[in-house]
C-alpha positions as CSV (number, residue, x, y, z in Angstrom):
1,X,26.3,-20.9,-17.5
2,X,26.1,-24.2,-17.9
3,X,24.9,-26.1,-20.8
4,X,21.6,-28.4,-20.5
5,X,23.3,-31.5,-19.7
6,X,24.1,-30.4,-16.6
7,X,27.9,-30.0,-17.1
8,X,30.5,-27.5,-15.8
9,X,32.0,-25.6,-18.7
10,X,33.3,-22.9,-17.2
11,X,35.1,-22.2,-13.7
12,X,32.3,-19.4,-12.7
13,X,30.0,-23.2,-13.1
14,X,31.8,-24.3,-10.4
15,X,32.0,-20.9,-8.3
16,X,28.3,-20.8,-8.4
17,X,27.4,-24.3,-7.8
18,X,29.4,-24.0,-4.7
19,X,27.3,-21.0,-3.6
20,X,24.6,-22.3,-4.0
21,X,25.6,-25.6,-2.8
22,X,26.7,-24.3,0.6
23,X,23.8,-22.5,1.0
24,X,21.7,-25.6,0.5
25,X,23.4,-27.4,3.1
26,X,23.8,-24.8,5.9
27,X,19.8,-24.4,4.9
28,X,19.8,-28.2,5.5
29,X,21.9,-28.1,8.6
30,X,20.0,-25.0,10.3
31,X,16.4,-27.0,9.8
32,X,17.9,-29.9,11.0
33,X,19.2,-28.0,14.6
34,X,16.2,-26.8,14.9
35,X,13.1,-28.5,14.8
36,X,12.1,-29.6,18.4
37,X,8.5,-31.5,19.4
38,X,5.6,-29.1,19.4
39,X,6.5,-27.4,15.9
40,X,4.3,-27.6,12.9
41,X,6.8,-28.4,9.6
42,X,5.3,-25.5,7.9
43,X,6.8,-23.6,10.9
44,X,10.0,-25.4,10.4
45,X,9.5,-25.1,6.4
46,X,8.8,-21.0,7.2
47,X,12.4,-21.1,8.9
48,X,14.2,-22.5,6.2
49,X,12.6,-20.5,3.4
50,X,13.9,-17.3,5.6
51,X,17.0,-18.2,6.1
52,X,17.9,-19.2,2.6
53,X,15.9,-16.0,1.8
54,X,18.4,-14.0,3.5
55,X,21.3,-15.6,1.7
56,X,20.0,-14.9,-1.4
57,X,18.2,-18.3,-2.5
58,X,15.2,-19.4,-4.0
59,X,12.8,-22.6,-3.3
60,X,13.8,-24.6,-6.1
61,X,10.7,-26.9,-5.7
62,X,8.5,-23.6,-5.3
63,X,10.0,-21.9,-8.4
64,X,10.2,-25.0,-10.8
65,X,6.7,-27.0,-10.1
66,X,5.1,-24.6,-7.4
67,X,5.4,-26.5,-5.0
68,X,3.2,-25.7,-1.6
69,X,6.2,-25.0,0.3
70,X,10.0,-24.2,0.3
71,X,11.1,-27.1,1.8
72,X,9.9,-31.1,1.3
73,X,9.3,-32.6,5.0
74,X,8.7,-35.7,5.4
75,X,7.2,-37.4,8.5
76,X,7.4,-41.1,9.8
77,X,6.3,-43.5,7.0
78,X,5.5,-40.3,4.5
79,X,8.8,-40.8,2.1
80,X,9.1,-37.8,-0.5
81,X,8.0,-34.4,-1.4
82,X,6.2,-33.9,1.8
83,X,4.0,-30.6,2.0
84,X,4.8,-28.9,5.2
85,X,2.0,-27.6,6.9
86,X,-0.2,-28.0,10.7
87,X,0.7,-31.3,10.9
88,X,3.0,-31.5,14.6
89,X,6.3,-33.2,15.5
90,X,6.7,-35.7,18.0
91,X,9.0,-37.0,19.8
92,X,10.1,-40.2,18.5
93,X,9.5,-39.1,15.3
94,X,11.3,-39.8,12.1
95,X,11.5,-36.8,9.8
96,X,13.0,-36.1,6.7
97,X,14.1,-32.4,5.4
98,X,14.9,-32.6,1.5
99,X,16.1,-28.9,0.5
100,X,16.8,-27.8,-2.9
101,X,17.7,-23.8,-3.9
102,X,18.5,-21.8,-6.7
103,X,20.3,-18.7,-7.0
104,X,22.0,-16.9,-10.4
105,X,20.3,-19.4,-12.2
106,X,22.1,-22.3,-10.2
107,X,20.4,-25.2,-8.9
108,X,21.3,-27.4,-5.7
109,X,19.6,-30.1,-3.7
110,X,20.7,-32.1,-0.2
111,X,18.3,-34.4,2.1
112,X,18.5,-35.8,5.4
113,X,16.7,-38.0,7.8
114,X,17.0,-37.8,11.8
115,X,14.7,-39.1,15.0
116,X,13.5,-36.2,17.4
117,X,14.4,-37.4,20.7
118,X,16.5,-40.9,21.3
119,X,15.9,-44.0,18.1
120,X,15.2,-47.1,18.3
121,X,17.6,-49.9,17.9
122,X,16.0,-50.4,14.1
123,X,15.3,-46.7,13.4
124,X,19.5,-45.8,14.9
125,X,20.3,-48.9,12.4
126,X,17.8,-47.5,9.6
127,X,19.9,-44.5,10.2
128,X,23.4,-45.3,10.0
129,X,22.3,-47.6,6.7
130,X,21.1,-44.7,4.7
131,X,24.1,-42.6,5.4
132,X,26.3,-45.1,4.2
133,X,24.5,-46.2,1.3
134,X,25.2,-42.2,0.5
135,X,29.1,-42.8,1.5
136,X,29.9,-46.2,-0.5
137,X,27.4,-44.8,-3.4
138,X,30.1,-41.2,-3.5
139,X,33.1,-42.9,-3.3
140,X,32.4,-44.9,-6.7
141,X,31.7,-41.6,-8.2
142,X,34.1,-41.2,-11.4
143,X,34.2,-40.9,-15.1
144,X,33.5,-43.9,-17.4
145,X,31.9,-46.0,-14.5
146,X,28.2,-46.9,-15.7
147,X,25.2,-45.2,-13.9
148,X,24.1,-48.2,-12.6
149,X,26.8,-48.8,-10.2
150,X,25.5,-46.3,-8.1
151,X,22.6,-48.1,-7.3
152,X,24.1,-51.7,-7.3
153,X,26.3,-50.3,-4.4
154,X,23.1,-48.7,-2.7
155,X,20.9,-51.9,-3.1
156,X,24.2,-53.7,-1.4
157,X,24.6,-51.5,1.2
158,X,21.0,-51.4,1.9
159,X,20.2,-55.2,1.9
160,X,23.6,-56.3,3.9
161,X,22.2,-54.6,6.7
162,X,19.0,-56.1,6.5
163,X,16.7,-53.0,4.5
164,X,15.2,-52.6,0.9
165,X,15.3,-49.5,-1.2
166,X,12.7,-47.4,-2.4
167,X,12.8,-48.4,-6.6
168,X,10.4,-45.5,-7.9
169,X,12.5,-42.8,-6.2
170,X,16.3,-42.2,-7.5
171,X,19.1,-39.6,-7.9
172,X,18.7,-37.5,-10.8
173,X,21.4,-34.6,-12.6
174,X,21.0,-31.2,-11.6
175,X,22.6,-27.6,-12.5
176,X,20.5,-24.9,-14.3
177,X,17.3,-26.5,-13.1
178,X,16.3,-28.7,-10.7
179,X,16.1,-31.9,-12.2
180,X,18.1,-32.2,-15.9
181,X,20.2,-34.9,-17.7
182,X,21.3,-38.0,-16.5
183,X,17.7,-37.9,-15.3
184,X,16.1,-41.3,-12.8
185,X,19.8,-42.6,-11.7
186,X,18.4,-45.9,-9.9
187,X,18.8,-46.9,-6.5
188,X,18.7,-50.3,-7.5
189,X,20.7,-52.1,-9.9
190,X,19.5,-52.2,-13.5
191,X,21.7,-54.0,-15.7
192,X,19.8,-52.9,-18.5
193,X,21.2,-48.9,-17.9
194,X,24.1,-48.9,-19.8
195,X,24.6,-45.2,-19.4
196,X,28.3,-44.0,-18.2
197,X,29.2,-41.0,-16.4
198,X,30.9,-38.1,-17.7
199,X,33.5,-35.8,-16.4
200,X,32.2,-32.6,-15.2
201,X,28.2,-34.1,-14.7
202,X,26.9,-32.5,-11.7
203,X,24.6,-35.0,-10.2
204,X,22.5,-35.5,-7.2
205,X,23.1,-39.4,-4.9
206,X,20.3,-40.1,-3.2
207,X,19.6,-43.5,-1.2
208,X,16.0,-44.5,0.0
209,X,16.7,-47.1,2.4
210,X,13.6,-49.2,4.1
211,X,12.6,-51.2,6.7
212,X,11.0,-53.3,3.7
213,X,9.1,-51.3,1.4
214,X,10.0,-51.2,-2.4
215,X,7.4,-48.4,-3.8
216,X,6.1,-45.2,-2.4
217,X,2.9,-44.2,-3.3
218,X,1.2,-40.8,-3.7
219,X,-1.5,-40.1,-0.2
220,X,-4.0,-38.0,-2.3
221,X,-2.3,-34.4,-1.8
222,X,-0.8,-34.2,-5.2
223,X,2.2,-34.5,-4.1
224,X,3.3,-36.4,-0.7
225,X,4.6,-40.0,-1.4
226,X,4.3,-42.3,1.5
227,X,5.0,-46.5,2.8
228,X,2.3,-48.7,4.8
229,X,2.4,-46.7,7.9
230,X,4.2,-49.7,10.1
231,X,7.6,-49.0,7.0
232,X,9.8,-46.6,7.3
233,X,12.3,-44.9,5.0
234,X,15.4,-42.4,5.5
235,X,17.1,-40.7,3.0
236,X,20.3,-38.4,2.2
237,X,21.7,-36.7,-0.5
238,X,24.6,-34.6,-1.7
239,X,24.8,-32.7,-4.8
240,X,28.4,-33.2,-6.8
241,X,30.8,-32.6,-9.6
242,X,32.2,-36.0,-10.9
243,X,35.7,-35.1,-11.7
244,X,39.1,-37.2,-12.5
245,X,40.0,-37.0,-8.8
246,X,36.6,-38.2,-7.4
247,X,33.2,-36.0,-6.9
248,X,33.3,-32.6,-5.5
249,X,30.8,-32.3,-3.2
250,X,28.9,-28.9,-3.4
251,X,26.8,-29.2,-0.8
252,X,29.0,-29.8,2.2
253,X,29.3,-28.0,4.5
């Protein structure tokens, strides 16, 4: 089991993060497939509760804050911990699907963001800026690098192509709950963090990349956070081991 901190200290850590892990993804991946215009997200959110249902996986969101929902979905300018529910998808839209499980006591989170139908020039750009954000943000993954290098390298990515990053909404550690130790990892860069990362932390990365908003703010529901409705954001996430040899992904699928 692993200890508060969120660090491996055994090999059955590992075994079960990667359960869970894959579970959370091919949750992820199956939502993602298949949400088409016309569906409700609490339809979509009712698919992905049953299929990680099936494989033996909990709503982490559900089970930790109660949560009125399994999954978060996000729609068009609506940025985090959106409550699915009657609310339909459009084409055109831009929709993000933020899934976190736990099973055996093991916690594991993964996010993505897509456009039903054919993006735009900026949302296709949008896109392709969060994902690497993600990409640049793993690769600098190691032990003894300081915390805040994962968001200097986010904030980079994010303003070389022309895009801000959410500042109220970060990465965070993970492992026998949903959010633990390192907690608030920045996706900006704060020179004031001078915390370092250790071998065998199991982390979540994170990027919130914007056509030019810097805050989200809550809508009223308790819960949803959301942009001025002309901003958009995109996200994506991995969970990971920071090892010697570079971050194990866990949610990969």
């Amino acid at each position: 089991m692993l200890r508060s901190l969120a660090m491996i200290a055994t090999p059955e850590d590992i075994v079960k993060l990667r359960e869970i892990g894959l579970i959370v993804g091919k949750t992820l991946d199956f939502m993602a497939k298949s949400v088409r215009p016309g569906m409700t997200t609490g339809e979509l959110d009712r698919l992905g509760e049953d299929f990680m249902n099936a494989l033996g996986a909990r709503s982490a969101p559900r089970l930790m804050y109660q949560f009125p929902g399994a999954t978060c979905i996000c729609v068009n300018h609506e940025t985090a911990h959106g409550i699915p529910g009657p609310r339909i998808i459009k084409e055109g839209d831009l929709i993000n699907i933020d899934v976190s499980a736990e099973k055996d006591g093991y916690f594991s989170d993964a996010g993505a963001s897509q456009v039903i139908g054919e993006p735009s020039k900026q949302l296709a750009k949008l896109l392709a800026a969060g994902q690497l954000a993600l990409e640049n943000a793993i690769k600098a993954v190691k032990p003894g690098v300081r915390l805040n290098i994962i968001g200097k390298i986010i904030e980079e990515t994010a303003a070389k192509a022309g895009f801000t990053v959410i500042r109220n909404l970060g990465s965070h550690g993970i492992g026998n709950k949903l959010h633990e130790e390192p907690q608030f990892i920045q996706g900006y860069y704060d020179p004031g963090d001078r915390r370092i990362l250790e071998e065998n932390v199991v982390i979540t990365i994170e990027p919130f990349v914007s056509t030019g908003a810097v805050k989200a703010r809550e809508i009223g529901d308790g819960w949803t956070l959301a942009t001025k409705p002309h901003q958009k954001t995109v996200q994506f996430e991995h969970t990971m081991v920071v090892t010697a040899d570079g971050p194990i992904l866990m949610t990969l699928i």
